[in-house]
Residue, then its C-alpha position, 0 to 999 in steps of 0.5 A: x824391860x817389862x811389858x808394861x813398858x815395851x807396850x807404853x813405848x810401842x803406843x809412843x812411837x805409834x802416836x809420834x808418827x800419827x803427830x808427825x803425819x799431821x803436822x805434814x797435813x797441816x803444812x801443807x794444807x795451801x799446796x796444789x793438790x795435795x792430798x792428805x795422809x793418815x796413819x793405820x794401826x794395828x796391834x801388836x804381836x799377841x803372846x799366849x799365857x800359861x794359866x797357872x790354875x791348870x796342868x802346863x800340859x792342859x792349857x785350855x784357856x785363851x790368855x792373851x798378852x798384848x804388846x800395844x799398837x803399831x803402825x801399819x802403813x800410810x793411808x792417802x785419801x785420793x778425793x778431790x780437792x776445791x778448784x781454785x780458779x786462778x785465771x792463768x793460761x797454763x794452770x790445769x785442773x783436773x775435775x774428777x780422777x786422773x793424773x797428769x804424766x810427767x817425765x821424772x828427772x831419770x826418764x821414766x813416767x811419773x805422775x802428779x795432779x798439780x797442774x800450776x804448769x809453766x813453759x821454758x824455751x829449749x832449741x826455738x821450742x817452747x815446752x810445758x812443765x811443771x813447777x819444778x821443770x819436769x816435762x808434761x807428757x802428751x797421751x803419747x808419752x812426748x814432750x808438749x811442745x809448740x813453735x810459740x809461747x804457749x800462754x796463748x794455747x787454748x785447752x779443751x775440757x777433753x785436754x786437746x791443745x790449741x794453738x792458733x786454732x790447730x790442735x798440736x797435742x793432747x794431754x796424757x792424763x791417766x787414772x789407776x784401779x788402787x791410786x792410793x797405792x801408788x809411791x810418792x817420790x815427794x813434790x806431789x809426784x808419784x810412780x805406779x807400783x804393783x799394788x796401783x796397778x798400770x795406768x790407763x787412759x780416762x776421759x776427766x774433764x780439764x779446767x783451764x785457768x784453774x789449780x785443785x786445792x788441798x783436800x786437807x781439812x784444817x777441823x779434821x787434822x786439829x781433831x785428830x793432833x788433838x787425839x794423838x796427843x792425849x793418847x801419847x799423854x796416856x802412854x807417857x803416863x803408863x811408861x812413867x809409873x811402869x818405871x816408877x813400879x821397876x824402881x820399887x822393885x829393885x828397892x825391896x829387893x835391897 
């Protein structure tokens, strides 16, 4: 295979992925705070060439070879989505940085900003968890839970749970030094890495009765799906006349 068309097919898979991470975007533009992606490029491994007007043991100049783009990583943008005010007891929005602690389905902490919480009964107790049953965690990493139902539980901006007037619990809401490193586990659930450093206790005010939006901007992804597919256009276009010039070559040479 030529250069011309390992660059033209690097540039294909690069714009792929670009696509691909649009259309994620945009699927979930209606999705309790999520937030949006991008893909980060690079160039390619640069090879040096010999210039053929000097001695092979004299080479002074800087020819470079390019091999095209890649993909380098997936970038999170972690701003704030719109607060959505839904009027239900048990939805919880965080209104700055942070993220709620939850207990993931092997027992470790995980974390998430998708407060559309609900409750389930388990042994006369009623236990806060989120859509899809993880357990929320209070600022000591237990299980929330009180004796009543808790959608008469009252939630203080400083995330102190209420219920009859007696604080049972406080939400353990965190924040990390890089939150865009930390691993996704899918569902808007994440864990720390290395990178995101350990979590911390943070002072973000909750809203009761309120969910955070999607950041997803539907004229910025629409921009950006229509510059991936003129650039995957372009590179269709180079891999096709690199094979039509390859075919050429092998007729002259019958």
């Amino acid at each position: 295979m030529s250069n011309t068309m390992r660059t033209a097919a690097a540039g294909l898979l690069a714009q792929q992925q670009r696509i691909d991470t649009i259309a994620n975007n945009i699927a979930n533009i209606n999705t309790t705070g999520y937030k949006s992606q991008r893909i980060d490029f690079g160039d390619a491994l640069y090879t040096a060439m010999q210039n053929p007007a000097q001695p092979a043991d004299s080479q002074t100049g800087n020819l470079q070879l390019g091999h095209g783009l890649t993909s380098q990583s997936v970038i999170r943008d972690d701003r704030s989505g719109p607060l959505d005010v839904t009027g239900q007891p048990l939805d919880l929005a965080l209104d700055g940085p942070g993220f709620f602690q939850v207990e993931s389905a092997d027992g470790s902490v995980a974390y998430t900003r998708d407060g559309s919480f609900g409750q389930v009964a388990l042994d006369g107790q009623f236990f806060l968890v989120t859509s899809s049953g993880q357990f929320v965690l209070d600022a000591d990493r237990q299980r929330i839970s009180a004796s009543q139902s808790l959608d008469f539980m009252a939630i203080t901006p400083d995330g102190q749970l209420v219920q009859d007037k007696t604080p049972i619990a406080r939400l353990g809401i965190v924040q990390f030094a890089d939150p865009s490193s930390l691993e996704s586990l899918g569902g808007n659930v994440y864990r720390a890495s290395a990178a995101s450093g350990d979590p911390v206790a943070t002072t973000t005010t909750v809203r009761q009765g309120a969910l955070e939006g999607s950041n997803v901007s539907l004229a910025d992804e629409m921009t950006r799906l229509m510059q991936a597919q003129r650039a995957y256009s372009l590179m269709s276009r180079a891999l096709t006349t690199a094979d039509q010039m390859r075919a050429t070559e092998n007729d002259i040479r019958r």
